[in-house]
N, C-alpha and C positions, 0 to 999 in steps of 0.2 A: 638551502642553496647558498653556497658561496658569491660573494659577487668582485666584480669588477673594480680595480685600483683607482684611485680617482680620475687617470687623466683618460681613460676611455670611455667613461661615459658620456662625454661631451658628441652633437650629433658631428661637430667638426672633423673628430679623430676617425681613426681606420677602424675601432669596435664599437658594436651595438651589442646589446642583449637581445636576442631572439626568445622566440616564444617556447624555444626549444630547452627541455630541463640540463643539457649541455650549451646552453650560451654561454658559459666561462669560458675567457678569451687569455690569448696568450700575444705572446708578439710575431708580427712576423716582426718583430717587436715591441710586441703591444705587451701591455701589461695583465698579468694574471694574478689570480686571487694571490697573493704574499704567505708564507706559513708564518708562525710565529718571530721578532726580533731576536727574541732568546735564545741561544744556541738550542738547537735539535738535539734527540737523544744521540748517543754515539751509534754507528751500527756495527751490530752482536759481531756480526761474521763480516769478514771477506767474500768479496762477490768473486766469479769465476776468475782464471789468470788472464784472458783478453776475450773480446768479442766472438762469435765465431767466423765473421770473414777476413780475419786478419789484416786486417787496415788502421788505422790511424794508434799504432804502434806509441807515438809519440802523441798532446793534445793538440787537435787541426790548430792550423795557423793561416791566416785568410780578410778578407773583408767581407759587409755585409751591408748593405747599403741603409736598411729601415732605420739607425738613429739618427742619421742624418735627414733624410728624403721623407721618409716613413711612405705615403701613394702620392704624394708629389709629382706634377707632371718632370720635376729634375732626373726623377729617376727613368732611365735611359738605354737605348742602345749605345748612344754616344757615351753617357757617363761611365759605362760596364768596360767599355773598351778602354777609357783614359785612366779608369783606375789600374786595369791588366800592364797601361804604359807604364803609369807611377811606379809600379813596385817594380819592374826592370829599371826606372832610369834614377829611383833614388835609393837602390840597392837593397830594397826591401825582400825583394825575392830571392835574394842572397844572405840576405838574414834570416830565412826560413819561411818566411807569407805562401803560399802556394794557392788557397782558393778565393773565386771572386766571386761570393754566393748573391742569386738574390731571391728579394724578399719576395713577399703579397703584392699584388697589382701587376703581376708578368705578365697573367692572362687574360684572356676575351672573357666576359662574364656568359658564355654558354659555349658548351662542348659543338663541336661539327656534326653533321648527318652520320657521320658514323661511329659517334660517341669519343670523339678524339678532342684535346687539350688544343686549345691552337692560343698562339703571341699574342696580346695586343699590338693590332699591325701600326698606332700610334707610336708607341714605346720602342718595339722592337722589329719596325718593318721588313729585317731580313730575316725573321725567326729566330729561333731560341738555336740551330745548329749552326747557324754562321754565326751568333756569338759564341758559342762556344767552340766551333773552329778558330777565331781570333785568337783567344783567349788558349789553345791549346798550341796556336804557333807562337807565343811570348814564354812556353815552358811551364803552361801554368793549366790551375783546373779550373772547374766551373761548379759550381752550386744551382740548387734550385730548392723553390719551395709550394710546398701546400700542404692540406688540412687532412687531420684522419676522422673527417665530416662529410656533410653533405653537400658543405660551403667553407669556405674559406675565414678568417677572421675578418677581411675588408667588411664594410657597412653596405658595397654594392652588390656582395654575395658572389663572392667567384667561385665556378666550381673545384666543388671537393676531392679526396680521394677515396671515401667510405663506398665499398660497391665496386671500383675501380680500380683496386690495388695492381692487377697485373697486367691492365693495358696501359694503367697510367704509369707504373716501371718501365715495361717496354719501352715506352715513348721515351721516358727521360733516360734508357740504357741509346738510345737508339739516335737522339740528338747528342750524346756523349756527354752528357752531366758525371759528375764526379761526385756529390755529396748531394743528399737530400735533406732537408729540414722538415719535420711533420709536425704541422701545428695539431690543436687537440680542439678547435672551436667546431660548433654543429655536429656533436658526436653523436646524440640521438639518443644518449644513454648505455650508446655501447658496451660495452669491458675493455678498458684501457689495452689491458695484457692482449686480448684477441686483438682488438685496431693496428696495435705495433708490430704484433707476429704476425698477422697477415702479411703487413708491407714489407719487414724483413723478408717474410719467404720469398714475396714478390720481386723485389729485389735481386733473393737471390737469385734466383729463375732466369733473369737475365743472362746470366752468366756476365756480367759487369763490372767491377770494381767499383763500388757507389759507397763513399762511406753514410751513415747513416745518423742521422740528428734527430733524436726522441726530445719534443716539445709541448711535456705535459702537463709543466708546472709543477712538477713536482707534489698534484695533489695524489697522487697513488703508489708516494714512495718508490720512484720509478731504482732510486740505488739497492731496492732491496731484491730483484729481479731484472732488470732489463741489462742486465752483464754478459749474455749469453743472445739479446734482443739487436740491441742497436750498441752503437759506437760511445755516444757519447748522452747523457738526458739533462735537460732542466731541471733543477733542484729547487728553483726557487719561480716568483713571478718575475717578470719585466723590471728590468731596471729599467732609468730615467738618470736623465744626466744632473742628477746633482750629489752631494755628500750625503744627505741623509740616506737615499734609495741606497750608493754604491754601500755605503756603511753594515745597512742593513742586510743586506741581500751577501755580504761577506761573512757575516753573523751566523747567515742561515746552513751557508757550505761548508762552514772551518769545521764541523763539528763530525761530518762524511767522512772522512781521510778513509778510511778502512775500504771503501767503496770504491775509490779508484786503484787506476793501473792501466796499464798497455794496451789498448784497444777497448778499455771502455772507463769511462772519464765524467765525473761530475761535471755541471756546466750550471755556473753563476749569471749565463747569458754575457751577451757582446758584450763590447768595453766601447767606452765613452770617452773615452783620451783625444780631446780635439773639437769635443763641441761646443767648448765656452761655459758650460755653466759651473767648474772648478776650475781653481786654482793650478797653477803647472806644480806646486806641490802633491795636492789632492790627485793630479793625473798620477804621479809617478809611486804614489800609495795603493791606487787602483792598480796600476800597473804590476808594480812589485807582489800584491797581493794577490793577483790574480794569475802571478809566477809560479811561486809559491805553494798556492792551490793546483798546478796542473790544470788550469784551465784551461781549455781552447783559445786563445788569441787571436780573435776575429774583432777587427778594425771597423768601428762603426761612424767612424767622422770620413766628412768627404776630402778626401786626398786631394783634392784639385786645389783645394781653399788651406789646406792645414799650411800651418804656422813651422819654423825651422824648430822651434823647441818639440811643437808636436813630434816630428819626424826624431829628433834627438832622444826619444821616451820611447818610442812606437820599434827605432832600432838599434836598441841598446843589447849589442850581441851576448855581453856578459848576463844581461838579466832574463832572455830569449832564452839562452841556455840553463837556464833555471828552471823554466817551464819547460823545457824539451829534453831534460835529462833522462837516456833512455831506462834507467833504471823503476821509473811513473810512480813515485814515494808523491802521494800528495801530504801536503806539509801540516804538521801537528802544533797544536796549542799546547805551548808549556804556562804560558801563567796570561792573565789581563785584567790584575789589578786594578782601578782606577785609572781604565782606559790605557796602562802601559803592556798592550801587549808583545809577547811575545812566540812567535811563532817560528820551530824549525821543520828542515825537511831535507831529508837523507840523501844522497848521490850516489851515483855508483862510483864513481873514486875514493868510496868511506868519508869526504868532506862531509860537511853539514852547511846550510843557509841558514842563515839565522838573519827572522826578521824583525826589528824594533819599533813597531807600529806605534804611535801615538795618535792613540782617539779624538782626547781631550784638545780645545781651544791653546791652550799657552803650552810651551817647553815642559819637556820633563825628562826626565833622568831614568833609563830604561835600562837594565841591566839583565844579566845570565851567566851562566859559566859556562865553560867547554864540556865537562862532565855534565851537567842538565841538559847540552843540545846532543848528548849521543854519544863525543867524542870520547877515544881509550886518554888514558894519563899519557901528559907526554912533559918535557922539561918544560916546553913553549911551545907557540903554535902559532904558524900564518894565517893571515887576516887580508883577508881582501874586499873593500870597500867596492858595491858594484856598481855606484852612480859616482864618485868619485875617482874610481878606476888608481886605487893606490892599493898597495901592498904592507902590511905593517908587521908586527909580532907582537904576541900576549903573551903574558905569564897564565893566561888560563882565564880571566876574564872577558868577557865579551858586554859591550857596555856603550851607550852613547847619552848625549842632549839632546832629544829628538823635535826638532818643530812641531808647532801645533799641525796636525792633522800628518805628518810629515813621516814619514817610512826612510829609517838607513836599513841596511839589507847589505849583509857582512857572508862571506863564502870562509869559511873558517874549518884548517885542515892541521892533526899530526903531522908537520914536515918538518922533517930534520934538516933544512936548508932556512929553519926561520930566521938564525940570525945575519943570514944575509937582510933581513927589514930594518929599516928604522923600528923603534917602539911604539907601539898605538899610542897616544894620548887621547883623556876624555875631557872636553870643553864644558862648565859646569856652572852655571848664576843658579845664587842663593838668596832670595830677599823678594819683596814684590813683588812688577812689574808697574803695580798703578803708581802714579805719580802726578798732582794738582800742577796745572801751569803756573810758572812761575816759584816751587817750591821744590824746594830737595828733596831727593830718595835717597837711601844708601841701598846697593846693591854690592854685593860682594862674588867673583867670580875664582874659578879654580882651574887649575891647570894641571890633569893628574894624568902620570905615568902610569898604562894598563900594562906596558913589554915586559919581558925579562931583562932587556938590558936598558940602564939609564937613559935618559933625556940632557942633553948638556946645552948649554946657551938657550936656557929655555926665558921667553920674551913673552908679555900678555900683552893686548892693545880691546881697546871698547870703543866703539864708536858710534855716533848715532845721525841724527839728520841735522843741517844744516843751522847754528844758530844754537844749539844745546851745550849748555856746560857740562862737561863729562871729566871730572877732575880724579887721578888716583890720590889715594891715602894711604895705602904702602906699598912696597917694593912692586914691582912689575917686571920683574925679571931675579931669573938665579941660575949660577953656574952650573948647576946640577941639580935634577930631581930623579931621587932613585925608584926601581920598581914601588907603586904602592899609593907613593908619597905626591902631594900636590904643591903646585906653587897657587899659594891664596890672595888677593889682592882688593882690599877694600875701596870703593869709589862711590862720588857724591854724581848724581844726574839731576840735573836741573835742564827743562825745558824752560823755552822763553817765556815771561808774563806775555798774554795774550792766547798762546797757544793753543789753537779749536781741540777740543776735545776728540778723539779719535783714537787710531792705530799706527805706532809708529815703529819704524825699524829701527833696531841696538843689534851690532855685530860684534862677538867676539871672535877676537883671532889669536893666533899661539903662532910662535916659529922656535925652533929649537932644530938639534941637530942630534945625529944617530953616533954612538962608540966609534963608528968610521969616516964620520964627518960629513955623514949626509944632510942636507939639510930640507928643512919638513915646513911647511907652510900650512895653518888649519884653520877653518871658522866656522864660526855658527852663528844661525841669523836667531833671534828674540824679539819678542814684539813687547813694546811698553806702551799704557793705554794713558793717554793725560785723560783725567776723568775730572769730574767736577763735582763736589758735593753736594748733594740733592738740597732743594729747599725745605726747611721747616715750615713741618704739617703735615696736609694729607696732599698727596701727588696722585695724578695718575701713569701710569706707568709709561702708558705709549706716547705720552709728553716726555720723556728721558731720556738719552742719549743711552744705545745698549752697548756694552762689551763685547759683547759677541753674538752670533745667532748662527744656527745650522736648520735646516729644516724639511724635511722629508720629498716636501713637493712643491717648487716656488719658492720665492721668497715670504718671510713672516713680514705680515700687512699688520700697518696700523690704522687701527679703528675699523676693520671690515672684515670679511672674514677671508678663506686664505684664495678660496676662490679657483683658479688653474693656476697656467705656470707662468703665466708673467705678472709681474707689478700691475700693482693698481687695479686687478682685473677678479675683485672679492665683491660680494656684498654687502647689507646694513648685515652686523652681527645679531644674530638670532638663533636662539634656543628655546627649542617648546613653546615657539610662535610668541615668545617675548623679543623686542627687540633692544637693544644695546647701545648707546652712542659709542663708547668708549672701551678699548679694549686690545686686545692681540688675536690674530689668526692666525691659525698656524694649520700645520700638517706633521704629525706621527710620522716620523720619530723626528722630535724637536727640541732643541733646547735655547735658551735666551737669556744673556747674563745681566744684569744690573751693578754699579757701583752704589753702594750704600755705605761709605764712608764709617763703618760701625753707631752711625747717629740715630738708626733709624730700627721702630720698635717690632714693626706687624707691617703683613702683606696680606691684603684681600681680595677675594675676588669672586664670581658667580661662574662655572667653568661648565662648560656640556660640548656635544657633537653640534654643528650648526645646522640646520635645517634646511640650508643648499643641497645636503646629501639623500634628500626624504629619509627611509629607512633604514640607508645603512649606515657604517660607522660601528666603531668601540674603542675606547680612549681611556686612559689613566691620566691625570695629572699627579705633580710632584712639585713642592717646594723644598729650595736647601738653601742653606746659609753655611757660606765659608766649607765647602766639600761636606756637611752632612746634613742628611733629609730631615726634614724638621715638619714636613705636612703632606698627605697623599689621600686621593681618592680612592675607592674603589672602581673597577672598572666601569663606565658610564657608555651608556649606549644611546642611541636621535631618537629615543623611544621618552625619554627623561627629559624632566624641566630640568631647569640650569639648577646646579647643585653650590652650595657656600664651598669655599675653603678658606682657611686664617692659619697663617705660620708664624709663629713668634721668630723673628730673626732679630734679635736683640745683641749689638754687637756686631755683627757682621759686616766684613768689608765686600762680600760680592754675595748676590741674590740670584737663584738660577732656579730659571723656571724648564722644567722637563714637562714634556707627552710622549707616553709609550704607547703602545697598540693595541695594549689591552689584550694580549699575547696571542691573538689571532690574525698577525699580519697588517699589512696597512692599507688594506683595501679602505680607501673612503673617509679614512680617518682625519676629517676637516672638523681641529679644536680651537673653540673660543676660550680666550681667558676676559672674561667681558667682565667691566666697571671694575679692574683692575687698578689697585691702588696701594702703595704705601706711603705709611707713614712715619714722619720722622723730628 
């Protein structure tokens, strides 16, 4: 038996485990057992050309109330209605949005005398068909959800739809629902394949237009069958709002493509854009990626509260367009290198997207050709930036600086109108980033023409925060840089003595001008770390100021273990009923950098599953020095006492500690790195 991701097993959350051999739980946002981090195998075949009711044609586009609310008394009649307002009054329904689904906790927790579903009259005291009459005078549709159980995934047990598939359609053809979500919790041991065709058929029986949302988790390989079943299935478990979950769980889908199309669509689950636990880069990576993918585009932050950036990411019509290109190409891995991926995916215009994901913590230089994304030979070719909303021209590369964690996303087509563009230019730092307060770095920056036609009054400028000497050492500007060719420009960065250790922003910018005298404005932001060299001797680690950290679930805690989702909320570290003063807790998939000034010889540590989790968990650790592995576990399970590790990092200027999942997903996966120490 598979079990539960960490954050629902808590008796706080919406999932419990039942006593039932189906108590794997999914979301109505919850989270479900995770498949492997590592890309899936590809699949053989092509699933059928669309579903058989011919509906969501393009991937649904909508809201969903569960990552924000999850059973929340917020979640509402009232709330249901103000979200249907939002997307008319901030154009989002004109952006393409159309449904306003909800989750778990709609209903009473018992059926009527005569086996009927009725509202919680709390929630929703005019019923489920006056909100959805609302919601169908704004122009828009309505969602609902439940289980192909006996119960529901909530912990109060609402009822299910196993047994009831054709009175419980009825009803929802009958209050005018538009999509169904079916979760998979309290199935009894069913057959997935029967659970889902039943409801399909019931469904269809209506005679309704209901599109249809298979939410199985993806443990029954729903893309190898349910093409012909439902509209759209989970591939993967519950995402959670932070980088490591969305990371992952994009891991799991990139490797589908073959699977989707036009009426029936991989589903990475809702998006998280707007709920605070990322970055507004990290949102617009999620976002971009989950274009890309042909994923469904269902809004999981609450609209009442989002932020103007949210709504600027949430309706970005060029990148909407992406994901709703009717030709339903979901988008292919061409390489992902040391985290520089890249990813295209076809249009019916014969363009190509091309996305330049970067995984990894700092800047990196992502690159591709027009011939690797698809495209025929052509002299040159237009380039359109779809978060920067510019137009450019290549001589055939495709190519960026990508921020750390940071997604450009280029729509790249054969037009023989290219040289109406300026040239693309690619913005480009060579040299560290770390830099001691008070002491000089050299960084060296480049400024290269990717068009077919020149760059003239091409200008560099480097900037950083307040108080930093940032001096050039050669030229910073030249009349002309032909295709190819860069303007390079070497400079000294000195932050202030005193300087706290941390993450600082350095912007490169370029202006130059197009054969017709256009003139081109560009930057890119870098982050430089004032680090401090460790003291000599033996340290412990989570006394050190880190470089970076990402981490599956929560933030990584020092000295206790990693605990749920907020700060401070771990325990004493503990493996195999040993306890730990000192150490890291983390959460699968994690990683956590150090500065080690190359002074420093050996890193050690005592590493296992914590014992917060009783029996589950499976975890790998990894140590690297300077980008290579230098020391790894085998997979370790809360079955194991804490197990050594020792990595020679002799020379190295950064130390980065990874947890994989031990390639079963990350159900649980709560790692100690306990009495965690280098020396130096």
């Amino acid at each position: 038996m598979r079990h539960l991701p960490t954050r629902t097993t808590r008796t706080s959350h919406r999932r419990v485990i039942g006593a039932l051999a189906a108590g794997l739980l999914c979301t109505a946002g919850a989270a479900a057992p995770a498949v492997a981090d590592s890309p899936a195998p590809a699949v053989a075949t092509a699933a059928a050309p669309q579903s058989g009711n011919g509906l969501a044609l393009t991937p649904p586009m909508g809201f969903n109330n569960w990552n924000s609310t999850h059973c929340r008394a917020e979640f509402n009649e009232s709330m249901v209605k103000g979200i249907a307002d939002i997307f008319v009054e901030k154009g989002l329904k004109d952006a393409g949005y159309q449904y306003v689904n909800l989750d778990d906790c709609w209903a009473k927790p018992q059926r009527d005398a005569d086996g009927k579903l009725e509202a919680d009259p709390v929630r929703f005291p005019n019923g489920i068909k006056a909100v959805a009459d609302y919601v169908h005078s704004k122009g828009l549709k309505l969602g609902i959800y439940t289980s192909a159980g006996t119960k529901t995934c909530d912990s109060v047990g609402l009822p299910g739809a196993l047994g009831h598939e054709y009175s419980d359609a009825q009803q929802f053809a009958d209050w005018g629902v538009d999509y169904l979500k079916y979760d998979n919790c309290n199935n009894q041991g069913v057959d997935a394949k029967l659970r889902y065709t039943t409801m399909r058929d019931a469904l269809e029986a209506t005679g309704r237009p209901i599109v249809y949302s298979i939410c199985e988790w993806g443990e029954n390989k729903p893309w190898e069958w349910a093409a012909d079943v439902g509209n759209l299935w989970r591939t993967t478990g519950d995402i959670s709002d932070s980088w490591g979950s969305m990371l992952s769980i994009m891991k799991q889908n990139l490797p589908l493509a073959s699977a989707a199309g036009p009426g029936h669509w991989n589903d990475p689950d809702m998006l998280e854009v707007g709920n605070g636990g990322m970055t507004d880069t990290e949102y617009r990576t999620h976002f971009s990626m989950w274009s890309v993918m042909s994923a469904p585009l269902l809004i999981g932050s609450d609209l009442r509260k989002a932020t103007p950036e949210t709504f600027e990411i949430l309706s970005n019509r060029e990148v909407v367009a992406v994901d709703q290109d009717p030709l339903g190409k979901q988008g292919t891995v061409l390489s992902s290198t040391d985290g520089r991926w890249v990813v295209a995916k076809e249009m019916r215009d014969g363009s190509r997207v091309v996305a330049l994901f970067n995984e990894s913590g700092s800047a990196q230089r992502i690159t591709t050709t027009a011939k690797a994304a698809g495209l025929p030979r052509a002299a040159a070719y237009t380039m359109r930036d779809l978060w920067e909303h510019a137009t450019y021209n290549t001589a055939g590369t495709i190519s960026a600086t990508v921020p750390a964690h940071g997604t450009v996303l280029l729509r790249v087509a054969a037009d023989r109108k290219w040289a109406a563009h300026p040239p693309a230019v690619e913005l480009g730092l060579n040299g560290s980033p770390l830099v001691e307060a008070g002491r000089t770095a050299p960084l060296t920056t480049t400024v290269t023409d990717l068009g077919r036609t020149p760059a003239t009054k091409v200008s560099a400028a480097l900037t950083g925060p307040s108080g930093w000497q940032i001096k050039p050492l050669s030229p910073t500007g030249s009349a002309t840089v032909p295709t190819g060719k860069a303007l390079t420009t070497r400079w000294q960065v000195t932050p202030p003595a005193g300087t706290a250790t941390g993450t600082y922003d350095l912007t490169l910018s370029a202006q130059y001008r197009s054969p017709a005298g256009t003139r081109v404005r560009s930057s890119v932001p870098f982050q430089a770390h004032v680090v401090v060299a460790p003291p000599a001797g033996s340290s412990y680690l989570s006394d050190l100021p880190q470089l970076s950290s990402s981490n599956g679930w929560g933030p990584v805690e020092k000295d206790t273990s990693n605990g749920e989702s907020n700060a401070g909320d771990g325990n004493p570290l503990t493996i195999g009923g040993t306890v730990f003063a000192k150490g890291l807790g983390v959460h699968a998939q994690s990683a956590v950098e150090f500065y080690a000034a190359g002074a420093c010889s050996a890193v050690t540590a005592q590493v296992g599953v914590d014992d917060e989790k009783g029996a589950k968990g499976t975890v790998a650790f990894e140590i690297w020095a300077d980008g290579t592995k230098v020391a790894s576990t085998g997979v370790l399970t809360n079955a194991m006492a804490a197990q050594p590790i020792t990595a020679d990092v002799s020379g190295a200027q950064v130390v980065r500690l990874v947890v994989t999942d031990g390639g079963d997903g990350v159900d649980s996966d709560h790692a100690d790195w306990a009495d965690l120490r280098m020396g130096c």
